[in-house]
C-alpha positions as CSV (number, residue, x, y, z in Angstrom):
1,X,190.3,0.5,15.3
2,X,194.0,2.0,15.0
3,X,195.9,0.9,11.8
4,X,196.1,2.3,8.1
5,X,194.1,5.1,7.7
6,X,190.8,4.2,5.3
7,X,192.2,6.8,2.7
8,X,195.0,4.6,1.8
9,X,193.4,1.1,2.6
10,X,192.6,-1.2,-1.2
11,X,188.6,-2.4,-1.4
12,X,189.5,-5.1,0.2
13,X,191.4,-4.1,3.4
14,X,188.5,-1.9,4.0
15,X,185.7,-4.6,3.2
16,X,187.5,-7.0,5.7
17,X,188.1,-3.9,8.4
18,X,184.3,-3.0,7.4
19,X,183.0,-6.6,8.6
20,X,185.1,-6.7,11.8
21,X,183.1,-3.3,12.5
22,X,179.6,-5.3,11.9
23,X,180.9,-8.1,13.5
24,X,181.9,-6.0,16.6
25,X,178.5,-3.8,16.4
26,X,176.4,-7.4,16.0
27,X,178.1,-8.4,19.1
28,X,176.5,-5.6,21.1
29,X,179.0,-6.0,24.1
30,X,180.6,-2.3,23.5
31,X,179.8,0.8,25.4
32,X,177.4,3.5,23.7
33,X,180.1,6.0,22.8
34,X,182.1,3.5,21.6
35,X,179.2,2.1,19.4
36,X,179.2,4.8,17.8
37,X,182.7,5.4,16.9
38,X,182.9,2.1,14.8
39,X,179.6,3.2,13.0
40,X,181.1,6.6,11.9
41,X,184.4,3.8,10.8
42,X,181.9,1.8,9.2
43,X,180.2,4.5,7.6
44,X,183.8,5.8,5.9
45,X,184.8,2.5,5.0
46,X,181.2,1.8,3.7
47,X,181.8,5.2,1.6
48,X,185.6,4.2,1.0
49,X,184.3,0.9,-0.4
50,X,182.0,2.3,-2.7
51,X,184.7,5.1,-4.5
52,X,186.6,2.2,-5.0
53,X,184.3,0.3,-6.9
54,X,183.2,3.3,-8.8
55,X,186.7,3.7,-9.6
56,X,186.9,0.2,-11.4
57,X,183.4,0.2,-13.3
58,X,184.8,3.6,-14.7
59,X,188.1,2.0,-15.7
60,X,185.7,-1.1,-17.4
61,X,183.1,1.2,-19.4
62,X,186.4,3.2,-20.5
63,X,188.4,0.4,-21.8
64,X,185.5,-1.1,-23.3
65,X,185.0,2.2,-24.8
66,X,188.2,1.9,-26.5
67,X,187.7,-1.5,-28.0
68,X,184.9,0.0,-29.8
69,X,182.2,-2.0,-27.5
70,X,180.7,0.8,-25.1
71,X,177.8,-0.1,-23.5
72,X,177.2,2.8,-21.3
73,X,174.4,6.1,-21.6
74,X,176.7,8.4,-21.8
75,X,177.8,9.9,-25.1
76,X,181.8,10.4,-25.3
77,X,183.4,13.6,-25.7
78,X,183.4,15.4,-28.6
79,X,179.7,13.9,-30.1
């Protein structure tokens, strides 16, 4: 579980080091504590995962915004 730090990892480093944690965790060969260190690292890059993707359907509904084609609920700035 050593290596780049989640914070710095691109959506799909931390997907991949995201299903090596379930892979390990499905294995159920791993002592308790250590159990539940990779679900607190699967948990971050679970979270990690999700900012990023966030992140990218922002930069989407603002670029469509911008092409006059926004399909989102939110009314823009200045309305």
């Amino acid at each position: 579980m050593t290596g780049k730090p989640i914070a710095e990892m691109t959506f799909e480093e931390a997907m991949g080091a995201l299903e090596a944690v379930v892979t390990q965790l499905e294995r159920g060969d791993v002592a308790l504590e250590q159990s539940i260190a990779f679900y607190e690292r699967g948990a971050a890059l679970k979270a990690h995962c999700a900012d990023k993707l966030k992140a990218a359907e922002e930069k989407v509904e603002l670029i469509r915004a911008q092409e006059g084609r926004a399909v989102g609920t939110t009314p823009a700035e200045g309305m």
